[in-house]
C-alpha positions as CSV (number, residue, x, y, z in Angstrom):
1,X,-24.0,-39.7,20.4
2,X,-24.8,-36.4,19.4
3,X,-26.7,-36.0,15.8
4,X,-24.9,-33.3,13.7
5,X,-27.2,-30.1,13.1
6,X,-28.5,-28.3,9.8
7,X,-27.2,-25.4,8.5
8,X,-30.8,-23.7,9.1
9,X,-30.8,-25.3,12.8
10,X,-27.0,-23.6,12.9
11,X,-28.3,-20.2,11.7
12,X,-31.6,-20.0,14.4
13,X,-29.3,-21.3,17.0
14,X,-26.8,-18.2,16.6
15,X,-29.6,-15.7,16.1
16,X,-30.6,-16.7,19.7
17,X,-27.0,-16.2,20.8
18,X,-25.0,-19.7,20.3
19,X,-21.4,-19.4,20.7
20,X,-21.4,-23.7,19.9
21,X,-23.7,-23.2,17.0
22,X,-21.6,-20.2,15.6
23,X,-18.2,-22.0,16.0
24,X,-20.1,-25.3,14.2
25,X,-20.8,-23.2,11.3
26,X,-17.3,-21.4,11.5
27,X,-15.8,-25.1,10.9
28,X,-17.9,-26.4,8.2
29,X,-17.5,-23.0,5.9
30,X,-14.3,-21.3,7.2
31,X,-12.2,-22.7,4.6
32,X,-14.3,-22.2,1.5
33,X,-14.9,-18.5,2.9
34,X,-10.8,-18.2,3.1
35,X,-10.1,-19.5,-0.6
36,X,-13.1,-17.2,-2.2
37,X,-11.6,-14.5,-0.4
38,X,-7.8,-15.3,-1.2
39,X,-9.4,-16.0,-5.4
40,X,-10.4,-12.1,-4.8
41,X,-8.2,-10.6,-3.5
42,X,-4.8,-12.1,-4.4
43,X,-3.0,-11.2,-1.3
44,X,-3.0,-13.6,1.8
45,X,-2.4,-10.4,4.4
46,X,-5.4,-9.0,3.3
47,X,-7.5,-12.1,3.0
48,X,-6.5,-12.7,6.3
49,X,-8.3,-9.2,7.5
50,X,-10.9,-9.5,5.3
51,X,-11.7,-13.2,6.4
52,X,-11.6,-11.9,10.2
53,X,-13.7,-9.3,9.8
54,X,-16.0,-11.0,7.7
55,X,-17.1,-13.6,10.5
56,X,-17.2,-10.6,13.3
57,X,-19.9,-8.7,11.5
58,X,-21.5,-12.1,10.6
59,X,-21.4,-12.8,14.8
60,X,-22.2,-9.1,15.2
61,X,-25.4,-9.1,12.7
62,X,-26.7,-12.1,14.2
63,X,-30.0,-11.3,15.4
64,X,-30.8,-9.7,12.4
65,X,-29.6,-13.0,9.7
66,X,-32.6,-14.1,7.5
67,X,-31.3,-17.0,5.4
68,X,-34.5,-18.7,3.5
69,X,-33.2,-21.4,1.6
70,X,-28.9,-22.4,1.6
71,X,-26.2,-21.4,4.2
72,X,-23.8,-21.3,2.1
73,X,-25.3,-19.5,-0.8
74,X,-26.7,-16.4,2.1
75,X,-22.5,-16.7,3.0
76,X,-20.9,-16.4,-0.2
77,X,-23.5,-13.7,-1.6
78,X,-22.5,-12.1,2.1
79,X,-18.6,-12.5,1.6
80,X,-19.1,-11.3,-2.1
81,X,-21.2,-8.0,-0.9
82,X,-18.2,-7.4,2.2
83,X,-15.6,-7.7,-0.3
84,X,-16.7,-5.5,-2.6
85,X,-17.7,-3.1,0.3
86,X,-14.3,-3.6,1.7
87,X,-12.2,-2.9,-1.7
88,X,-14.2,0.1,-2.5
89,X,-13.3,1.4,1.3
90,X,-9.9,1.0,0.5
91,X,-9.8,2.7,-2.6
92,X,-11.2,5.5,-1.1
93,X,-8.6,5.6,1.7
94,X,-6.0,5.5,-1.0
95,X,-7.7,8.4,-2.9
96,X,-7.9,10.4,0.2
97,X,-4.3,9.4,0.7
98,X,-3.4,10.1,-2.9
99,X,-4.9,13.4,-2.3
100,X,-3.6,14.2,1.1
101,X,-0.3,13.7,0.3
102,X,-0.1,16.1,-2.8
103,X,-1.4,18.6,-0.9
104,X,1.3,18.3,1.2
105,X,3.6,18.0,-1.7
106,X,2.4,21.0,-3.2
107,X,2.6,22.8,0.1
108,X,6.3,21.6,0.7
109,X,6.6,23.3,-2.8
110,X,4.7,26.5,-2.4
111,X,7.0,26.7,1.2
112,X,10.5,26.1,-0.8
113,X,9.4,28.6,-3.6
114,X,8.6,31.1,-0.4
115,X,11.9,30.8,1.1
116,X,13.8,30.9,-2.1
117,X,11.6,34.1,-3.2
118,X,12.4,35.8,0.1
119,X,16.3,34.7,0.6
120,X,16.2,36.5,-3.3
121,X,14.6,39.3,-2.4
122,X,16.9,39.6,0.9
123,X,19.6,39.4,-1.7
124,X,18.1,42.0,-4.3
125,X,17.8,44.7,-1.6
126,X,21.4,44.2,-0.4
127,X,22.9,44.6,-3.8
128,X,20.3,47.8,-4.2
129,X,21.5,49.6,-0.7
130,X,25.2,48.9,-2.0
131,X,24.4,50.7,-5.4
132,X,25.8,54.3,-6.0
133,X,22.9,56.8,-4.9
134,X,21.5,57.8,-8.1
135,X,21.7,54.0,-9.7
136,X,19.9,53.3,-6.8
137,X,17.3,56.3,-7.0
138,X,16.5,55.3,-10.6
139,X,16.1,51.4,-10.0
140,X,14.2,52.4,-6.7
141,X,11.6,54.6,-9.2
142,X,11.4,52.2,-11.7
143,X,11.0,49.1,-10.2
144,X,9.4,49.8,-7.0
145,X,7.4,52.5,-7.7
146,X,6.4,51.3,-11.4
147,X,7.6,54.9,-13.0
148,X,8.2,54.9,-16.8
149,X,11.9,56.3,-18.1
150,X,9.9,59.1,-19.1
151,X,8.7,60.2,-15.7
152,X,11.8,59.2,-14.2
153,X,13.6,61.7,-16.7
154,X,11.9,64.2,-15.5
155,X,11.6,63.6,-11.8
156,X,15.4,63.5,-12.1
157,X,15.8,66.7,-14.9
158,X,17.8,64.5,-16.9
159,X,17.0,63.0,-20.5
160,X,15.5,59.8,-21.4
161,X,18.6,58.7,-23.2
162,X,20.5,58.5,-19.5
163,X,17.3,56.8,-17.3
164,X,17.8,54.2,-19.6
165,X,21.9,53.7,-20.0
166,X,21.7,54.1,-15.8
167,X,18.7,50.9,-15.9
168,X,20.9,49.1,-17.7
169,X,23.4,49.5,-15.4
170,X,21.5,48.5,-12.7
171,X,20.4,45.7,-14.4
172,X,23.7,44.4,-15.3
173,X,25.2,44.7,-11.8
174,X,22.1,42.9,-10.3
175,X,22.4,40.2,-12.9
176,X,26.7,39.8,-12.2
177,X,25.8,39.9,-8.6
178,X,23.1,37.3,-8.8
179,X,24.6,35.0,-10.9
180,X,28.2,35.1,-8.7
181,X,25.9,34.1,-5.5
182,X,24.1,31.4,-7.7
183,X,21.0,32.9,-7.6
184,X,19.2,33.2,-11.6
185,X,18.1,36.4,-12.5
């Protein structure tokens, strides 16, 4: 008959390498581990992962474990310190998540507002090549070349008065044309 082993004799045991000692200790703390974690955490998928991992690093730290007085207190302030550790990696995943993903909104955006800016402007210079020639001169110097009615009056030799009645007309054309293909202007 085999006496049953300490928790301390456990713990020096897997610091030398004990598979037997780890899986001893495994079975006398496993389930209090798993309902601490579940109390946390509220969700059974992650207390699942969080459990798993828990023991792994435990099994993977073992040469460095320094337990002085109870097993089970050195395992629950453990398991509090990778919980905590764990839920503040997630919520950093999820900010980098949150942040990735409106970048990529905003990008979809900016890319929409692109195409939409240059399918109107494809649609602005059509309606201006199909303007009689001296609408189009006028729009053309006003517009694109940022002269003022006053400038463009005299470029032209003709008076203010007309710049501005033929600006209008441009204007009103582009806006019938504009709203008839559904674009707003």
């Amino acid at each position: 008959m085999q006496l049953r082993k300490s928790d301390m004799e456990l713990i020096h045991a897997i610091r030398e390498g004990s598979a037997a000692a780890f899986h001893e200790l495994y079975s006398r703390y496993s389930k209090m581990v798993y309902r601490h974690i579940l109390v946390r955490v509220n969700s059974s998928f992650d207390a699942d992962d969080i459990f798993q991992e828990f023991f792994v690093k435990f099994w993977e730290k073992r040469s460095s474990l320094e337990v002085t007085s109870s097993v089970q207190g050195y395992l629950m302030v453990s398991l509090k310190n990778h919980i905590l550790n764990t839920i503040k990696l997630e919520q950093i995943r999820d900010k980098h998540h949150e942040l990735a993903q409106g970048e990529k909104e905003e990008a979809d955006d900016y890319t929409w507002v692109k195409i939409v800016a240059e399918d109107l402007n494809d649609k602005l210079k059509e309606v201006v090549e199909g303007l009689p020639p001296r609408l189009k001169c006028v729009y053309i110097l006003s517009r694109e070349q940022n002269l003022s009615v006053k400038e463009i009056a005299g470029k032209l030799s003709v008076s203010e008065q007309t710049v501005k009645n033929q600006l209008t007309e441009v204007l009103r054309r582009l806006r019938n044309e504009m709203m008839q293909n559904n674009f707003l202007f």
